[in-house]
C-alpha positions in Angstrom: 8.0 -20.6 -12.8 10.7 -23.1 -12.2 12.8 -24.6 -15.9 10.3 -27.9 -15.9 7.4 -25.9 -16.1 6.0 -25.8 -12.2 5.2 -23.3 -10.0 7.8 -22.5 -7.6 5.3 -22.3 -4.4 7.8 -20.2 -2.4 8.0 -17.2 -5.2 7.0 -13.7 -3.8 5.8 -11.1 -6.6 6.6 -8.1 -5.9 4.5 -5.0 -8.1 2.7 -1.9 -8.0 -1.2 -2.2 -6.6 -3.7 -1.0 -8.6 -6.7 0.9 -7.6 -9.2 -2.4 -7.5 -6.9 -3.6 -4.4 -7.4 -0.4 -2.4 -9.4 -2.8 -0.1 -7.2 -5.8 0.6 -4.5 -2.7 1.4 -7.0 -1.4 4.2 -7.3 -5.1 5.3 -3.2 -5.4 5.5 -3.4 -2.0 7.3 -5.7 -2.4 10.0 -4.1 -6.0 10.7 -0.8 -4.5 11.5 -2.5 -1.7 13.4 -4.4 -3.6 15.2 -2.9 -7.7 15.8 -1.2 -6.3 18.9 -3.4 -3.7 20.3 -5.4 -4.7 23.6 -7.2 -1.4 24.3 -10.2 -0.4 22.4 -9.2 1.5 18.9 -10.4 4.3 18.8 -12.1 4.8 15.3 -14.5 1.0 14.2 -12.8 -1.0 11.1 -16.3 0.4 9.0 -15.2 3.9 9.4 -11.3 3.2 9.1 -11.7 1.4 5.7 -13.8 4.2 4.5 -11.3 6.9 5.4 -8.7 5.0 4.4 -9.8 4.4 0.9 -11.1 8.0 0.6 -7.3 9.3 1.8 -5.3 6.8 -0.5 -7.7 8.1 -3.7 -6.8 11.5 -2.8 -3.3 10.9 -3.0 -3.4 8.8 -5.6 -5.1 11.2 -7.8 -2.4 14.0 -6.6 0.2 11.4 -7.8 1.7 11.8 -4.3 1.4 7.9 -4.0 2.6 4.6 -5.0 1.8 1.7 -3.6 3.7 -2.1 -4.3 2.5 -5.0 -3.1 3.8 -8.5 -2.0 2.0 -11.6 -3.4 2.6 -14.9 -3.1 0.0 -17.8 -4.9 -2.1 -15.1 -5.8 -2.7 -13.7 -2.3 -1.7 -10.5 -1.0 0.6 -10.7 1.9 2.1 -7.5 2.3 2.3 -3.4 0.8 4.9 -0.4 1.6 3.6 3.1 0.6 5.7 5.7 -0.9 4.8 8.8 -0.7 6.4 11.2 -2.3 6.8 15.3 -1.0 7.4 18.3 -3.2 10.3 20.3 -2.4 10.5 24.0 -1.9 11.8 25.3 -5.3 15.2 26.4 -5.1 17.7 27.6 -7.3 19.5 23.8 -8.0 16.2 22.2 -8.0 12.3 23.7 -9.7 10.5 20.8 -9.2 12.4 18.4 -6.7 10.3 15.9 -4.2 11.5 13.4 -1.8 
């Protein structure tokens, strides 16, 4: 919000998702999978956004993922996906991920 109180139109947010935007993140995927493709893909958008929300649940619930969004007036634009890796233990690091 801008000192006077107004919206500052041009204001990207950036935050962690949560799990209610799990489809809007399929949507964002399969648009940059797909805007520049001119073959047939090889799996329908039904069945992608399916196993794509199935696959980020799983991960989500192994805490091997975060994703964070990018919204501007309310509308999300963008997301980048961590996700994380467990280490093999060794003796300078247990529990160590990357």
């Amino acid at each position: 919000m801008k000192s006077d109180g107004s919206l500052d139109r041009n204001k990207i947010n950036i935050r962690k998702s949560i799990i209610a935007e799990l489809p809007a993140l399929a949507e964002l995927r399969w648009a940059l999978c797909s805007d520049d493709v001119e073959t047939e893909l090889p799996v329908d958008k039904a069945r992608f956004t399916e196993q794509f929300l199935k696959r980020e649940r799983e991960l989500e619930a192994m805490g091997n993922l975060i994703n964070f969004v990018a919204e501007k007036d309310e509308e999300l634009i963008g997301v980048i996906s961590l996700i994380l890796v467990n280490k093999i233990p060794s003796p300078y690091e247990i529990n160590g991920c990357w």
